[in-house]
Structure formats: C-alpha cells, structure tokens
N, C-alpha and C positions, 0 to 999 in steps of 0.2 A: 646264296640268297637268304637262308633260314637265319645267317648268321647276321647279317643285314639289317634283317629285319627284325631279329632283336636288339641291336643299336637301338634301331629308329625308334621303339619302342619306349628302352628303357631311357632315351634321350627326349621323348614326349612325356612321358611320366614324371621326369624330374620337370622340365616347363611347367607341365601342370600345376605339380606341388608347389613352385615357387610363383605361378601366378595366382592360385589360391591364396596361398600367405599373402601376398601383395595386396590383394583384396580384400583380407581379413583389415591388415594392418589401416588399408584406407579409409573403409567403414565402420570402423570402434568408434562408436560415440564418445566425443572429445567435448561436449558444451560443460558438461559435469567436470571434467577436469581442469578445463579454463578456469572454470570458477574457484581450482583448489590450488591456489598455487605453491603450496608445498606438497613434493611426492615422498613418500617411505618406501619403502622397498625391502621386503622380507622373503629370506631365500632356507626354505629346507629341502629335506629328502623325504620327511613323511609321508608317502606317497597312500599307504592302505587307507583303509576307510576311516575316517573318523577324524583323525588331526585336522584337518583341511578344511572341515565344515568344522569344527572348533574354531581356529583360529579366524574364517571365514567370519562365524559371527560376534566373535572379538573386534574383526576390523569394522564389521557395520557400525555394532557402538559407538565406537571411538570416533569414527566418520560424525558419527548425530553428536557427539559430543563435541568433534573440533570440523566444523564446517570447512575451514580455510584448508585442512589436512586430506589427503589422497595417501589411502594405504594398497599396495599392489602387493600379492602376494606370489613367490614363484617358486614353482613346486619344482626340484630336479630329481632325476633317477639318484638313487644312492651308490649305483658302481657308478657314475661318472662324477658323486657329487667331488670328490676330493681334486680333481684335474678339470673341472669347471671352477671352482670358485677360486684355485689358483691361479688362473686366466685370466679371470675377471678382475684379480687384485692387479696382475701384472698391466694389464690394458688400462689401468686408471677406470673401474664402471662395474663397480663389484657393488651390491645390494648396502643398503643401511644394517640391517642387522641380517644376522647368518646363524645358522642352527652352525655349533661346533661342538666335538668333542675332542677331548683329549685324547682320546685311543686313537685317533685318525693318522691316518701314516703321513709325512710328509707334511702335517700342516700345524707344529707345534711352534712352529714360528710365526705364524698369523696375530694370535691376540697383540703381541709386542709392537710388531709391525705396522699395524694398519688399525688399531682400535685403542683409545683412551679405557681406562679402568674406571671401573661404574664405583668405586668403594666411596668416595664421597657422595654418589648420591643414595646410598644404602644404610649411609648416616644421618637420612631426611627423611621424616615421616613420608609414607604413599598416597599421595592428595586423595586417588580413587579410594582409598577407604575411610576418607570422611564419612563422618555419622553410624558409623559400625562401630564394632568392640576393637577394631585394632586402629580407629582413629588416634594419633597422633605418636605410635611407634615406629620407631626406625624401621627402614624398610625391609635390615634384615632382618628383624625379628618375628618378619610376619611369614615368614619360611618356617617352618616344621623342625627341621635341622642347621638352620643360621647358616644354608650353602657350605655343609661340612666339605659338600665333594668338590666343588670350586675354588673352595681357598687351600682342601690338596692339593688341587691337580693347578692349581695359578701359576700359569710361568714365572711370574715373579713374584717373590713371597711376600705374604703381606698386602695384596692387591687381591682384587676380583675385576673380572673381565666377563664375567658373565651371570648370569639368573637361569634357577633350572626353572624349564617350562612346565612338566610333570613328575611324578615320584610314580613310584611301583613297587610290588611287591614278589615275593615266588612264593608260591602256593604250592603245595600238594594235593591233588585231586587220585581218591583209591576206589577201585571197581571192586564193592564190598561181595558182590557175588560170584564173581572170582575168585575173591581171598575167601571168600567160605568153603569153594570146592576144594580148593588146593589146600587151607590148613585146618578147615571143621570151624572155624569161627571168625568173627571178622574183626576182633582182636589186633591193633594196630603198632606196630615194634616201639618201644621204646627206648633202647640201647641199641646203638652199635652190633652186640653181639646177638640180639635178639634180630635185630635185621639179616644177619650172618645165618641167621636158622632158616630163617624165609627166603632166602635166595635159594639156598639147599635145598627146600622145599621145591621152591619155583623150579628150579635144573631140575630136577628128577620129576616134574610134573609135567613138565615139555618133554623129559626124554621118554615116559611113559605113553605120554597122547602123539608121539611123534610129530609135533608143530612147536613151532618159535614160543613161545611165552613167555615174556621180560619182568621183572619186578618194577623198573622205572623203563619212562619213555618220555624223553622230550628230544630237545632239541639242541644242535653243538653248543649253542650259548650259552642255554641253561648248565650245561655239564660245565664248561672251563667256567662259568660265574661261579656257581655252587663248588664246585671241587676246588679252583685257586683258593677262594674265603677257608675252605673247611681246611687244607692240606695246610695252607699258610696260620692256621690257628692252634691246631696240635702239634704240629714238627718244629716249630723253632721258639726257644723258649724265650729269647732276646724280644720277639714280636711280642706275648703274651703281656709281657713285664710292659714295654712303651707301651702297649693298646691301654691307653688309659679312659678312652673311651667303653671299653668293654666290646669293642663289635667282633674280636677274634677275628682283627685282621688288621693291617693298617699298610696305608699306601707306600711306595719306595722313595717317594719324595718327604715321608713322614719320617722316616728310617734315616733319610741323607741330613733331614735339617735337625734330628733329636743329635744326627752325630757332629754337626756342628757346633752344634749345644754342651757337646763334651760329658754326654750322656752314658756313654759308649767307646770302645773301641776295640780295635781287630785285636785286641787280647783277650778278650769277653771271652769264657770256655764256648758259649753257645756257638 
C-alpha cells in the first residue's frame, strides 16, 4: 500500500508541475509581444548573480530603442548547457545568439555549422557609439584587445564568430596579518625563489601550530589558468620566440598556423 501510494503521489506531483507550467505559459502577457514582431532569443549559462540583471538591462534599452524588437533572454544551467544547445541546434529552434566557448567539449563544430561570421560587420563602425569618443571606428577597435582570443580560437582562420561579452582579470589578494606572524613582516615575494622561502616558511608554520596553513588558495581554475600560462612561458623556448605578443603564452592553434607559415618545424632543437 505504502508503495502505492507513493505512485500516486509522485504521479500527482508531476500533474501539478505540468499544469502549473500550463498556466504559466497561458497567462504571460502576450499584448506587448503582438506588438513586437520580431523575437531575439539569447541563451547562456551565467546563471550567479549579476550577468542576468546586466544583460537584463541591456535588453530593456534596446527594447526603448527598437520598439518593433522582443528580446527574450534564456538562462540554462551550465552542466546541461553543452547537450541542450545541441538539441536545440539539431531540432531546428536553437536561440539567435548563444554564449560559446571554445574549451566546450563537443561543441567546436557549432560556430561552422549553424552561424555566419560577424568579421564583416567588425569592419563597420558601432552605430551605438554615436557621439562618443569611439564614434566612427570599426567595431573591432572598440574592444581593448581587437578579440585577440577569438580570432585564436576561430575555427576558421581569418573569421570571427563571435564578440567577448566581458574581460577579467586574476588578482592576488594577501592576509597581511598572517604573513607578519609567520615571516616578521609583510614583505611581499618578488622572485620565484623568494616565494620558495615562504612556502618553507608556511610548512613549518603549520607543522608547528599543527593546522593546515596554505600560502595560495583558490580554486581548480584559477590553478590550471595560472599554472598552463606560467609552465607554458618558461619550458618551451619555441613558444617564448612566436609569443610575439609578449603575453608568455600562446595558443596551439597559434603554434599550428605559425607552423604553416613555415616558421617552424619538428627539426627546431626546442
């Protein structure tokens, strides 16, 4: 009977749910969108606080700017985002624009696929910066880095397929009152080997107070971003020479197309 009755249960539960949505879907006010007979449709995974109500009041503008336009915005989890928006391609009803990245598994065949290259219209001034300082320059110019990381990571070279939404930085934040117990002053490393003394520090500071005490603490991403950049800038001296950038690092599809260029080849002692 126990068992029964949680059938019935969990077979009422799901009814609910789907007669709620039902009712959601019937009463969203529709008079505003008759009116806009064009929809947009923008799909990420920025789900934490903040992007959402950015882009949020990006689309209000835009709305008071273009009456005739309906912008919809549609937030997915980011473990499902990469096997929903494949879905959605394959169903023919995948969003106008899509947050992508390169590192994404499985989905480095999308821009090709199913999106035209924006590089023609990156060679057009940005109408929205009318009457500002960057009024009538190309659009990639008005990027910080002219989308260095996009026309790496472009599937096809020579194209862009996309515009970065935001830039970031990595920061170091030090607990100055910590580092004064543990080394007498708060005196911050400046080599390599001067770090090598502070960690030695740090070990025998925690083996003393008997608790954990780290010299760094963040998070996996931060380490494999920071560690690939730094391992990939002193170990290979092939890289050092093409970084002509200077950034002590450069991408493998910068590495593929310098060696197309006959820049290079698997004779190099490196």
């Amino acid at each position: 009977m126990k068992e029964d009755r949680s059938v019935h249960m969990g077979l009422g539960l799901v009814l609910a749910v789907y007669l709620c949505s039902a009712y959601w879907v019937w009463i969203r006010p529709g008079s505003d969108a008759k009116n806009r007979p064009i929809t947009i449709r923008i799909a990420h995974w920025q789900l934490e606080l903040g992007p959402a109500d950015g882009i949020a009041a990006a689309i209000k503008r835009y709305e008071e700017l273009n009456p005739h336009v309906r912008v919809k915005q549609m937030l997915v989890p980011s473990a499902g985002y990469p096997r929903w928006l494949r879905s959605q391609f394959a169903a023919d009803n995948a969003p106008d624009i899509v947050e992508y990245g390169a590192w994404l598994g499985g989905l480095s065949d999308v821009p090709v696929l199913y999106f035209e290259p924006l590089t023609s219209h990156l060679e057009e001034p940005n109408p929205y910066n009318r009457g500002t300082s960057l009024e009538g320059l190309p659009w990639l110019k008005t990027f910080s880095d002219e989308l260095l990381e996009q026309r790496m990571n472009s599937p096809e070279p020579g194209q862009y397929y996309a515009v970065t939404l935001t830039r970031g930085s990595y920061r170091f934040f030090c607990n100055r009152d910590l580092l004064r117990t543990i080394t007498g002053s708060d005196f911050a490393p400046q080599t390599l080997a001067e770090f090598r003394d502070l960690w030695a520090q740090v070990a025998a500071y925690s083996r003393k107070r008997d608790r954990p005490v780290m010299p760094f603490a963040g998070s996996r991403e931060n380490a494999w971003a920071l560690m690939n950049i730094y391992m990939g800038g002193v170990t290979n001296g092939l890289s050092r020479e093409l970084d002509q950038a200077g950034f002590m690092y450069i991408y493998p599809r910068q590495l593929l197309w310098s060696y197309l260029r006959g820049e290079w080849s698997s004779q190099r002692p490196e």
